[in-house]
Phi, psi and omega in degrees: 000142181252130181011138163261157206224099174351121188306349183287308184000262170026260163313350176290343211261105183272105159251156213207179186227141192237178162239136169285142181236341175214156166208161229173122166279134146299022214307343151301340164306156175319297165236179196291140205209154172241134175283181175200128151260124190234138191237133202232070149038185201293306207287352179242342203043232170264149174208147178250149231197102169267154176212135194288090175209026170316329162349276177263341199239177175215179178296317213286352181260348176258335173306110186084050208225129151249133157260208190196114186203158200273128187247029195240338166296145162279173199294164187196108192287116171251146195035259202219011177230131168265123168277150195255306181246183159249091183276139195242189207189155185253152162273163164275223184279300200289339168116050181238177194273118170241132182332114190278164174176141196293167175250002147214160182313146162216166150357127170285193191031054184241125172300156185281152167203000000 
């Protein structure tokens, strides 16, 4: 279990539920990775995102997909594509990322709380 953390902690932590709007493969990453453009609705707007999540996902299967990512990091150059969020995701058995995501539609840009 890791350090325990106060609830404002918490709230610094903005997480929000997006829509994917473009997905795109990467084959210039390192390891195999899909870019991702996601629209968090008017107040953050679109952001892109690469993610190791080849596994379970393809591009043509994340389009109109809502996810769920952290929009509060700051940009973080992976390779030759800049990322914007953290999209976040669980391991399976084999340890590979599988997608957090609400279990009915909601708003995009609506915080986790």
């Amino acid at each position: 279990m890791s350090e325990q953390i106060s609830f404002d902690d918490f709230l610094k932590v903005d997480i929000r539920v997006g829509k994917v709007v473009d997905a795109q493969p990467y084959p210039e990453a390192r390891k195999p990775a899909i870019k991702l453009w996601i629209d968090f609705g008017a107040d953050i707007g679109l952001r892109k995102t690469s993610a190791q999540i080849t596994a379970h996902y393809s591009p043509e299967t994340l389009i109109g997909r809502q996810v769920v990512a952290v929009v509060n990091f700051p940009p973080r150059q992976i390779g030759r594509f800049m990322s914007e969020v953290l999209v976040l995701g669980l391991p399976d058995e084999a340890g590979e990322v599988v997608l957090l995501a609400p279990d009915h539609p909601v708003p995009v840009g609506g915080r986790m709380h």
